[in-house]
C-alpha positions as CSV (number, residue, x, y, z in Angstrom):
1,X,-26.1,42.6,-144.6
2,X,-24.9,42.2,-141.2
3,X,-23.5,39.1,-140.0
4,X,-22.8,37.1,-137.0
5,X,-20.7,34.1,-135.9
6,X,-20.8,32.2,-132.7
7,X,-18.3,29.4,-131.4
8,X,-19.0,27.2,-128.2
9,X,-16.4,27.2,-125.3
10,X,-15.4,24.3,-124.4
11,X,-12.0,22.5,-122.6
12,X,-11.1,19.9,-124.6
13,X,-7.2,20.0,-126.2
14,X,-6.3,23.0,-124.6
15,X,-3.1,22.5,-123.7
16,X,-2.6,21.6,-128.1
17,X,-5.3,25.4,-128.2
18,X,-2.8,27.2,-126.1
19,X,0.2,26.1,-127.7
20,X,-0.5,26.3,-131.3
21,X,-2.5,30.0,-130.3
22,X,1.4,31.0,-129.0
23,X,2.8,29.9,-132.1
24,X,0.4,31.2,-134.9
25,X,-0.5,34.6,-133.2
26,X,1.5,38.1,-132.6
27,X,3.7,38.4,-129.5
28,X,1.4,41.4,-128.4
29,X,-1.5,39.6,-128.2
30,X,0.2,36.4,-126.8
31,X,0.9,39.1,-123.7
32,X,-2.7,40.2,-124.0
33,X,-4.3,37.2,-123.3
34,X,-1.8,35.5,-120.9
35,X,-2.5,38.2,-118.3
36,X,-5.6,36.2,-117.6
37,X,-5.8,34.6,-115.0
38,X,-8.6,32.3,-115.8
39,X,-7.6,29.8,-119.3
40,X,-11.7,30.5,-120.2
41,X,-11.1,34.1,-120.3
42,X,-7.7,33.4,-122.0
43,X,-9.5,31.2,-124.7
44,X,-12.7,32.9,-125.4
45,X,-10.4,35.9,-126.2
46,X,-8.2,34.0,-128.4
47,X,-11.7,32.5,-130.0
48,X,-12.7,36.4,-130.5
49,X,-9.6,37.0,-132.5
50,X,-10.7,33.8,-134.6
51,X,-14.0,34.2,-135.4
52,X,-13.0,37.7,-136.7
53,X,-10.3,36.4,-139.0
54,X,-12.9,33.4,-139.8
55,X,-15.7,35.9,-140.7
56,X,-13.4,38.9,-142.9
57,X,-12.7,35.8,-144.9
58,X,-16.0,34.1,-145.4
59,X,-17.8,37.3,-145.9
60,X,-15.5,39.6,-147.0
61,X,-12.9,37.9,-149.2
62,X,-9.8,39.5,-146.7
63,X,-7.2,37.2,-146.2
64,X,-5.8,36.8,-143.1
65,X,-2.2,38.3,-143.5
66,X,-3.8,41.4,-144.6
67,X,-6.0,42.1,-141.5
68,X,-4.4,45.0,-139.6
69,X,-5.8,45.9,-136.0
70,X,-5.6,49.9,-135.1
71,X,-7.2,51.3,-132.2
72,X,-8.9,54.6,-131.9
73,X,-8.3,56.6,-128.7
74,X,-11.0,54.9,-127.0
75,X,-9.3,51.8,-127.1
76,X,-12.1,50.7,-129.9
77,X,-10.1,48.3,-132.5
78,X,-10.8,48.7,-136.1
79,X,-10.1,48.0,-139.2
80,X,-7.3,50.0,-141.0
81,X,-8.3,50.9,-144.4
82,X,-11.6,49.1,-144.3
83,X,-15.4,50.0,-144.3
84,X,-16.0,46.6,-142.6
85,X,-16.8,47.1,-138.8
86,X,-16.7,45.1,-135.8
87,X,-17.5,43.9,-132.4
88,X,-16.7,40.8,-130.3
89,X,-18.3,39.7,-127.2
90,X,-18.3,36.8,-124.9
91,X,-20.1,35.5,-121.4
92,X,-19.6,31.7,-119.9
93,X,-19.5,29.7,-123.3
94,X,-20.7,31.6,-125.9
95,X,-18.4,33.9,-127.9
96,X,-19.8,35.7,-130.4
97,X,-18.4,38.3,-133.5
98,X,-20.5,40.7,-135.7
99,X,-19.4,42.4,-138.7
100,X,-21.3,45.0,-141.0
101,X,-20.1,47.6,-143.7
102,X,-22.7,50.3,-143.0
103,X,-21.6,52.7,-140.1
104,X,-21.2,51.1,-136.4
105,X,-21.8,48.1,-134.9
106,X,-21.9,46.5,-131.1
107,X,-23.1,43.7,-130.2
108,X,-23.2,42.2,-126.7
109,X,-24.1,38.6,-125.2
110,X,-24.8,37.3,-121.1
111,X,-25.7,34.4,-119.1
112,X,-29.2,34.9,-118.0
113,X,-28.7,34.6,-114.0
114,X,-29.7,35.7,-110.8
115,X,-29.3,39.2,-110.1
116,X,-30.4,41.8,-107.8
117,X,-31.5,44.6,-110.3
118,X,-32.1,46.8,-107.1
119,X,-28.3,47.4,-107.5
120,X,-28.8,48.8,-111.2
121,X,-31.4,50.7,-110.6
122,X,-29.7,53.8,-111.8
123,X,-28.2,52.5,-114.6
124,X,-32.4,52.3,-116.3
125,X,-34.7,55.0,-116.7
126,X,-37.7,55.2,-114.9
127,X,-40.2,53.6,-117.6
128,X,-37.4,50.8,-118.2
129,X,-36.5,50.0,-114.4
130,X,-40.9,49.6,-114.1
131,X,-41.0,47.5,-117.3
132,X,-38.5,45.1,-115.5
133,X,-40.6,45.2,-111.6
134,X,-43.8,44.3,-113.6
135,X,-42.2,41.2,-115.8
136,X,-43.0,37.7,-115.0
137,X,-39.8,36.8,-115.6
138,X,-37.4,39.6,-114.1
139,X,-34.2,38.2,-114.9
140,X,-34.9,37.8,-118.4
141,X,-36.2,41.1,-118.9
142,X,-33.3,42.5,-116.9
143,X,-30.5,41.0,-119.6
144,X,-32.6,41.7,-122.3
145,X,-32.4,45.6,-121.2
146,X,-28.8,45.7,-120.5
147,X,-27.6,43.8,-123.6
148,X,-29.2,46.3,-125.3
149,X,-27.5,49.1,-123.8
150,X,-24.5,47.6,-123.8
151,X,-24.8,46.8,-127.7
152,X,-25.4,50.3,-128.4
153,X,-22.6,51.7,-126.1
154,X,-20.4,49.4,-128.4
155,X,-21.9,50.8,-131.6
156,X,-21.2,54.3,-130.7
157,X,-17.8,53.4,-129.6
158,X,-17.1,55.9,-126.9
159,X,-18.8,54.0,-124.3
160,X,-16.8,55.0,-121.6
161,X,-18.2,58.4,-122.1
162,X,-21.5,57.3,-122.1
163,X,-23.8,56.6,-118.8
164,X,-26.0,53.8,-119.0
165,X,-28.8,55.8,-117.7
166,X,-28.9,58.0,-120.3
167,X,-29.5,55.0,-123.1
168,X,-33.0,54.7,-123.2
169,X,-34.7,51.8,-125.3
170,X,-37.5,52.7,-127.2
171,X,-39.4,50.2,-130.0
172,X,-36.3,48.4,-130.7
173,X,-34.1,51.5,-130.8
174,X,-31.9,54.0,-128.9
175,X,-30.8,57.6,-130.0
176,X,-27.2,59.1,-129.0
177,X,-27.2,63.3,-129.8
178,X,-28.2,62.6,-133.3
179,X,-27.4,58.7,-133.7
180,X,-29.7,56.4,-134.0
181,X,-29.0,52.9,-133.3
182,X,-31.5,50.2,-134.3
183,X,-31.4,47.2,-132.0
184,X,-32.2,43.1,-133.3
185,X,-32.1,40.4,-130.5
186,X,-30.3,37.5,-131.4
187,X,-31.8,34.0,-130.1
188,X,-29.0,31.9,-129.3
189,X,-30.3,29.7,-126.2
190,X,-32.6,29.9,-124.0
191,X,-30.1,30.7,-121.4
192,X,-28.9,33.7,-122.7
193,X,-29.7,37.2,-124.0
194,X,-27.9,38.7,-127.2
195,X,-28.9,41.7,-129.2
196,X,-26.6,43.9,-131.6
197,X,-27.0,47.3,-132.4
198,X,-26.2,49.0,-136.1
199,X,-27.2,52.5,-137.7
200,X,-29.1,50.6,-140.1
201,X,-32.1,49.4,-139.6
202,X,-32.8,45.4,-141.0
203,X,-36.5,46.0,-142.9
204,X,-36.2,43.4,-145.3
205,X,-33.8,40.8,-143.4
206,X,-32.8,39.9,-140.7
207,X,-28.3,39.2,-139.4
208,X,-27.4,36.4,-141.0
209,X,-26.4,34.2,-137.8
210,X,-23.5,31.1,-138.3
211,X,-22.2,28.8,-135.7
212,X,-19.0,27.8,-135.9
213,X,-18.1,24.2,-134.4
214,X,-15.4,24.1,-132.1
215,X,-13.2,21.8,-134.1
216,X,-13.4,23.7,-137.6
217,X,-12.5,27.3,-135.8
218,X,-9.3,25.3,-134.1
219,X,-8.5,23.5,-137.7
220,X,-8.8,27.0,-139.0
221,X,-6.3,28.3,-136.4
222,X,-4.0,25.8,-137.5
223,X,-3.7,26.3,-141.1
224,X,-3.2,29.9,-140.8
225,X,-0.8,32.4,-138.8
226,X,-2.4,35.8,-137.5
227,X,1.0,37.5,-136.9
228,X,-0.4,41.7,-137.6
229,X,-3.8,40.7,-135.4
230,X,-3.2,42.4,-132.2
């Protein structure tokens, strides 16, 4: 089963967000998220963090003090002696978190807006970059091709290594040397594009999707700490 939870950004009590967030978190990631200039990139990592803690729990029976962050030498953060993966992603005011336990996951959300996919040309290949010219609604199809990519990038986890170019999408699905990452769009709004990538593919159901209010993700900030989450 994968799963996925979503949370809402929004500005109400931040200065109580901020504070408690300083108090109930590490010191390393208080420094994380305080280079950031901008408090919605600040919170919606912070919110990230959360939903993680919030979903190991609800699906996974791990209690937050025994959630320990590691990072591979890609910079990819995972879980240390756990089969559960991860992958958090967020654009304007959606923050999302997906979490399987069969082999890699990425998953990857944007803003549908106006964009000039001249300039990205070489990021598609030729039958994608065509399939986007000949849409009705460009835009759309433009986010729905890059948050694929990007989900899969995620799911390897070496995406730095990776050219976008080179990620084709085929009938829901992309291939890396011999990985094969199955691809599930994610209908949050009609405003935005969402799809996650897993190396299993979903025959029989579908990710198991939760929204997670604003106010119950802070309450559950506040009865917890979420000192070895880095």
């Amino acid at each position: 089963m994968t799963h996925l939870l979503c949370t809402s950004l929004t500005p109400i009590d931040n200065e109580i967000f901020f504070a408690q967030a300083q108090e109930k978190f590490s010191e390393e990631f208080v420094l994380k998220y305080s280079k950031y200039k901008r408090w919605q990139d600040a919170k919606s990592t912070i919110l990230g963090r959360l939903l993680l803690a919030y979903g190991l729990q609800k699906f996974y029976n791990i209690n937050v003090d025994e959630i320990t962050i590691e990072y591979s030498k890609d910079k990819r953060p995972f879980l240390e002696n756990s089969e559960v993966q991860f992958n958090i992603s967020h654009s304007n005011d959606f923050i999302v978190c997906a979490f399987t336990s069969h082999g890699g996951i990425g998953v990857d959300v944007e803003k549908i807006s106006n964009v000039d996919i001249n300039d990205f040309r070489l990021q598609f290949s030729k039958s994608e970059y065509d399939n986007m010219v000949g849409s009705l609604h460009v835009q759309e199809k433009f986010f729905e091709f890059w948050t694929q990519k990007e989900a899969v990038l995620k799911a390897y986890g070496t995406g730095l290594n990776v050219a976008l170019d080179s990620i084709e999408i085929i009938d829901g699905s992309s291939t890396i040397g011999e990985e094969v990452f199955y691809l599930e769009e994610i209908d949050l709004t009609a405003e935005y594009k969402c799809h996650i990538a897993t190396q299993h593919l979903n025959e029989f159901s579908s990710t198991e999707i939760t929204h997670v209010s604003p106010k119950k993700i802070a309450d559950f900030m506040g009865s917890n700490f979420f000192k070895t989450i880095r």
